[in-house]
N, C-alpha and C positions, 0 to 999 in steps of 0.2 A: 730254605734255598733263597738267594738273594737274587734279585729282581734280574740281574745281568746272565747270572748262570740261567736263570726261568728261560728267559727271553730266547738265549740259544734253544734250551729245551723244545719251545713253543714251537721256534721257527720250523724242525727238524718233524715233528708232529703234525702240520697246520700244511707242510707241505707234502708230506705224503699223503696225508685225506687227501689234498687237494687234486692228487695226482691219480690218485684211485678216484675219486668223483667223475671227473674227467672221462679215465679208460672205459668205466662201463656204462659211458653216455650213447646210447644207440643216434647217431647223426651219420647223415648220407653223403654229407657233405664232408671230405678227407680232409678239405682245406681248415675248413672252421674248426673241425677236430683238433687239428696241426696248430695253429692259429691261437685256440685257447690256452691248451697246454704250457706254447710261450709266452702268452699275458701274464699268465699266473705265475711264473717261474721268477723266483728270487724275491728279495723283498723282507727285512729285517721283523714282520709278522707282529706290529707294535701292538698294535689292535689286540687280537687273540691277545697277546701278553698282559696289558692290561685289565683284559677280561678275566683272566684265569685267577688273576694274582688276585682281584677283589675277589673272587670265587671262594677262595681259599680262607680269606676272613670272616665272609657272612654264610659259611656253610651249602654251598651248590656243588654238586657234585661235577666231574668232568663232562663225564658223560652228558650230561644234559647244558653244555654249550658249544662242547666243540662243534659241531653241525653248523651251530648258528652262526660261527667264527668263523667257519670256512665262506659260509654265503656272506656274511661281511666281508672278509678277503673278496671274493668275486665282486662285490661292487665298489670295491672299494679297486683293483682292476681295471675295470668297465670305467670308471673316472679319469684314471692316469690315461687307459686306450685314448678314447675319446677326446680328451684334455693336449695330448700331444699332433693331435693332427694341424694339417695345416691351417683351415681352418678356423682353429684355435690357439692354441698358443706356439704350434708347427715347432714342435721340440724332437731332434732326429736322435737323441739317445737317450736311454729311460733305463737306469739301475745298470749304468757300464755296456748297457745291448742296444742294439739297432733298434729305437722306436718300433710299433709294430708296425706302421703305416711305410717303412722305411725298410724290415726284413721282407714283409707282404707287397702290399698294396693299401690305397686308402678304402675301397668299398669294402677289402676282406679286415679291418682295421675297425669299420662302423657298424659292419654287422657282426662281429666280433663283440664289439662292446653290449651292442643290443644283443648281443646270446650271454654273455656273461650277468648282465639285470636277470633277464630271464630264467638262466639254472636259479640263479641267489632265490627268486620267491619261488620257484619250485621244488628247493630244500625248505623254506620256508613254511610253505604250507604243507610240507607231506608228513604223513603218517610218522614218518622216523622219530621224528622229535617225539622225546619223551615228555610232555609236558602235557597238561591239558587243555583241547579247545578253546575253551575261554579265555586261555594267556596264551594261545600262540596267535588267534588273531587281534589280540592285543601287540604282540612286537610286531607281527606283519604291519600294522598300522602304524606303529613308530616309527618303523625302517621308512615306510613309503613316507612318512610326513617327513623322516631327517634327510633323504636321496632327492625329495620333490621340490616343484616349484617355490616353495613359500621359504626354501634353505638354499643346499646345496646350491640348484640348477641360479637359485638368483645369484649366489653367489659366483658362482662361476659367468653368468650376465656380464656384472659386474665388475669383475676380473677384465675380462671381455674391453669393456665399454671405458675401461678404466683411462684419464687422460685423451680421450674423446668426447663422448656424449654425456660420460662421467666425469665432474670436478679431480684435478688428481690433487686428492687433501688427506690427511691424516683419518678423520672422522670416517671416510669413504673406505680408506683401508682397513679399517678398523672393522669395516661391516662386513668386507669379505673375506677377512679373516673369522671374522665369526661364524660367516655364515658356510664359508667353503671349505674351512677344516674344524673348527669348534665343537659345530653340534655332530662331525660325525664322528671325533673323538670322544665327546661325553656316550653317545650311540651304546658300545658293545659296555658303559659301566653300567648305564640307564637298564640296557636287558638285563643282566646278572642280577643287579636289584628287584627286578622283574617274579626272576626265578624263585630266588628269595623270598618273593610276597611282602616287602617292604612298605612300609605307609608310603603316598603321597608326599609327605610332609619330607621324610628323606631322601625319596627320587628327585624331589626337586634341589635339594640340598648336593645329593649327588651330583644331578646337573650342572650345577653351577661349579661344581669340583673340578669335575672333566671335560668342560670349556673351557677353564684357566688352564690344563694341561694343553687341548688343543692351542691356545694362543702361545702359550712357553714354547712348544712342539714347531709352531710357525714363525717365533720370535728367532729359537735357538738355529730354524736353516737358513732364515734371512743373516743373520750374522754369519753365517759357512759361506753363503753365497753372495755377498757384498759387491759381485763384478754384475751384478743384476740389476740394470738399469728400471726396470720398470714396475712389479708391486711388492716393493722390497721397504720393510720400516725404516731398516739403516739410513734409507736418502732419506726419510723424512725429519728423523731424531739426531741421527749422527751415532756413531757406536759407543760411545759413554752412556750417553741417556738411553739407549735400548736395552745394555746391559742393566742399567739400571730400574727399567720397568720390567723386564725378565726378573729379576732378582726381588721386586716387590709382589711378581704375581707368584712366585713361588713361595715366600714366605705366608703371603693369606694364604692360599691354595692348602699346602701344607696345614695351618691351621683349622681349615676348615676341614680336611681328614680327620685330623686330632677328635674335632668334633665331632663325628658320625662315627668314631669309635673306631676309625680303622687303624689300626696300628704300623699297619708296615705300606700303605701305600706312597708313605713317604719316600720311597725306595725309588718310585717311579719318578716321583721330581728331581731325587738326586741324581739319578740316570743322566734325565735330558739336561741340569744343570752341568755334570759332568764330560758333555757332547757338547756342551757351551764352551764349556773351559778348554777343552783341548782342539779346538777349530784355529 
């Protein structure tokens, strides 16, 4: 199956768990219920998709990630909620729908997001996962280092602070692109490696695979999104030379799959190359 066909597949899968997870969550609360439900809904489910498609080359079974893909979907959620309030970047529409902070309210928007962290490490740590103890709070630990201070949240600072109290330069964009989409796209390849039982030696090699995916990923919407005055590479490179560092990180990237023996993950740069081209 080719990574486009998967990808539909995923989506159609990742959101019914998501929707079952959901229904049989005992909360008191009708609104927060209501509230999640719409966080969750919609969302082309890239993560899972890349998770699954490596899955399929280094031998992990389904079963023992889908779980993990849905509580990745949920924090990954809990970012875009969060991320669009006012606040913050005060974005009133997210995936063609009313913001949540914009269908809701913003307290039922922030505690929203703080419940969607919260289900993610309580799939995280429970029972369900088929794995053993000693590697599941090994991913619990990753997750929290790639969502936490030292990643994610600085990055989103960052973002924040960007042409303010932060220089607005290339080198600066550079760091929140790494840090606020990169590591939590390598995230869902780094666990399936996990599963796997993989050396060090190739998790790290992985890493560095599926951060150059997150930067093509954030390279490829800054070029969609070019009316976007603020941390967008286009203003900084101009659209010739972005397409043309997209086009270098895909070619190592690519190579460096070549080298970790994946065969078909190249499928997935030709995607996002492919959503380049047609923008």
């Amino acid at each position: 199956m080719l990574f486009p066909e998967y990808l539909g597949v995923m989506e159609e899968k990742i959101n019914s768990m998501l929707k079952e997870e959901v229904a049989k969550l005992s909360i008191p609360s009708n609104n927060i219920k209501t509230a999640l439900t719409y966080a969750l809904q919609g969302g082309k489910r890239f993560r899972p998709a890349i998770m699954g498609f490596l899955a399929k080359e280094i031998d992990v079974d389904e079963e023992d990630f889908l779980l993990l893909a849905c509580s990745l979907e949920m924090i990954h959620a809990y970012t875009l909620v969060h991320d669009d309030l006012p606040a913050m970047d005060n974005d009133d529409i997210r995936r063609g729908q009313p913001s949540l902070h914009k269908k809701f309210n913003e307290y039922t928007a922030i505690l929203t997001g703080d419940a969607l962290q919260s289900e993610a490490f309580y799939i995280l740590s429970s029972s369900r996962l088929n794995i053993p103890t000693s590697l599941q709070l090994q991913v619990i630990n990753i997750v929290a280092d790639s969502i936490g201070s030292k990643n994610l949240i600085s990055g989103q600072m960052f973002d924040l602070e960007f042409n303010k109290t932060l220089p607005a330069n290339l080198p600066n964009l550079q760091t929140i692109h790494l840090l606020k989409t990169a590591k939590f796209m390598a995230l869902p390849l780094v666990i399936v490696a996990m599963l796997a039982y993989k050396d060090s030696h190739f998790i790290a090699r992985l890493q560095d695979y599926g951060e150059k995916l997150g930067i093509m990923f954030q390279i490829a919407d800054d070029l969609q999104d070019t009316k976007d005055k603020g941390v967008n590479i286009v203003n900084f490179l101009g659209k010739n030379a972005t397409f043309n560092l997209l086009e270098e990180l895909n070619n190592t990237s690519k190579q460096q799959a070549i080298n970790l023996g994946l065969k078909d993950m190249h499928q997935v740069n030709d995607f996002i190359m492919g959503v380049t081209n047609n923008a």
